[in-house]
Steps between C-alpha positions, in 0.01 A plus 500: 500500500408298221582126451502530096378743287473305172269175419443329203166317478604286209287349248114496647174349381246777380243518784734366765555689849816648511608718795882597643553634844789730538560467854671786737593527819552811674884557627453861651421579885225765362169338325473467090250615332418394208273805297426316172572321203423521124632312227599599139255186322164418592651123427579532881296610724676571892395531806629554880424188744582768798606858455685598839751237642656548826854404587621123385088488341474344214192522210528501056423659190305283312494461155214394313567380117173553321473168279177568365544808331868453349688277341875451389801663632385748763688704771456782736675689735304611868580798661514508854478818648617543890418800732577393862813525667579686144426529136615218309414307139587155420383324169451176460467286214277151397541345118346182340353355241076455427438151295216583246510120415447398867196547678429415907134478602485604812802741514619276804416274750295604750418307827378739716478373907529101525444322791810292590491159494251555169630432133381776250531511111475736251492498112686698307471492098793521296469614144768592203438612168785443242542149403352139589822373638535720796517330821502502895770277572553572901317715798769590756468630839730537800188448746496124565123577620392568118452243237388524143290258258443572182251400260590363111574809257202632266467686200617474144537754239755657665402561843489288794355475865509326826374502794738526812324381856716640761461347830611598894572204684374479832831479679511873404601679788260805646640822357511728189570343134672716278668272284589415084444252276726471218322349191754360291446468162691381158508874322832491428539927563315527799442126695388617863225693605379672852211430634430649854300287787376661804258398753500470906490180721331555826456291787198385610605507868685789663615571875614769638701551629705281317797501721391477869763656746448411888719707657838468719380270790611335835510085526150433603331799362185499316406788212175508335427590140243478202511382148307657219364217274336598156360343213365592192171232547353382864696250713537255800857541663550122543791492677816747668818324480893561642754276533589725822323344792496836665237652306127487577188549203164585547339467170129572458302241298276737380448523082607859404714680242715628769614359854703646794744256671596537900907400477619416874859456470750404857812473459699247602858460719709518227637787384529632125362624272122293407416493087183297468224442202161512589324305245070534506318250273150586322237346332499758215575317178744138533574626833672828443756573763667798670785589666684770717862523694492524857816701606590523884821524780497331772744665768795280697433482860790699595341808263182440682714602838436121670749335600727179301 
């Protein structure tokens, strides 16, 4: 049921957020339920994201490294206790390594909700206690959304800080950020460190439904529908467009935070299947935009029962 039973955390930054998701997925025709779980050092602290999966569900045991309160080599071993379809224990284990020398302030970066289309920052400060030579020498990240400055090094007697502005670019796309950035250094036993970015990107403009189906129609026949437009500010619809010149808009020019939309949609003589995007422009912001997929077939005439 589980995908891996063992993670190693590495070397982390004293402070820093560090967190491990065992995921499972439940292979029986009966529901798991997952009773509890306890773990042999309070160095890791677990916890269930949902206890009872049904068939082909998925959910995690997370693992929580407590980097404030340790440091150095530290392991544990969770216990996972099942009780539904029947009794069953399976341990698993997280290592790593705490840097006393290394120091994150905050623990991670946190974005919390951004508006897409918006650039956001964050600062991070970096700080190691050891010698005066210690450097960053690269900030890596698979996310081609992120990118990193970072200010001169600072410090002397031994220790030595920076400061680390993180940025989200604003051709983020909406969705959850749960991402890493590894902070490479020159430490010649222990070069990269983890640190853990998460945030949300959300649109400013939703509709609903987001893929608009019209039905199974005769050549000729009309079908009306609505549109659900809404945004997180008030707005003018300023226009309804379709490359389709079948469909028909009736946009309101009222200034509201939310806006119904009559769709009149008749089909045409040729038969197939009909995939169209509905695109509705906005004042809100440079002109933010929406769009939804019109899906629709439009029956031969020899289906219809007419004659060729």
């Amino acid at each position: 049921m589980f995908k891996t039973t063992q993670h190693d955390f590495g070397a982390v930054a004293r402070g820093s957020k560090a967190e491990f998701d065992f995921e499972l997925q439940n292979i029986f025709e009966e529901e798991v339920h997952i009773a509890s779980v306890r773990t042999n050092c309070t160095c890791t602290k677990p916890s269930i994201t949902k206890n009872t999966l049904k068939t082909w569900e998925k959910g995690a045991i997370r693992a929580t490294y407590n980097t404030r309160s340790f440091l150095g080599s530290k392991g544990a071993t969770i216990t996972v206790t099942i009780d539904k379809p029947y009794f069953a224990e399976v341990q698993l284990s997280v290592t790593g390594y705490i840097r006393s020398d290394v120091l994150f302030q905050p623990g991670n970066v946190e974005f919390g909700e951004v508006e897409e289309g918006q650039v956001a920052e964050r600062m991070v400060s970096v700080e190691f206690a050891g010698r005066s030579d210690w450097r960053i020498v690269d900030v890596r990240s698979a996310n081609p959304h992120f990118e990193v400055e970072l200010g001169d090094p600072a410090g002397n007697f031994g220790r030595v800080s920076y400061k680390m502005y993180v940025r989200l670019k604003d051709d983020a796309p909406s969705g959850y950020l749960n991402d890493q950035l590894t902070v490479v250094t020159n430490d010649s036993r222990n070069n990269t460190l983890e640190l853990t970015v998460e945030g949300r990107v959300v649109t400013p403009l939703s509709v609903s439904p987001a893929s608009l189906f019209l039905g199974v129609l005769k050549p000729g026949e009309t079908v009306k529908k609505r549109l659900f437009i809404k945004g997180n500010s008030p707005f003018r619809i300023l226009a309804v467009k379709c490359a389709n010149g079948g469909f028909a808009f009736e946009p309101s020019e009222k200034v509201d935070a939310s806006h119904f939309i009559p769709v009149t949609f008749t089909a045409g003589n040729d038969p197939g299947k009909v995939l169209e995007k509905i695109e509705i422009s906005t004042d809100l912001g440079n002109g933010v935009t929406a769009t939804c997929l019109a899906t629709a077939t439009v029956l031969g005439a020899d289906a219809t029962g007419e004659d060729q």
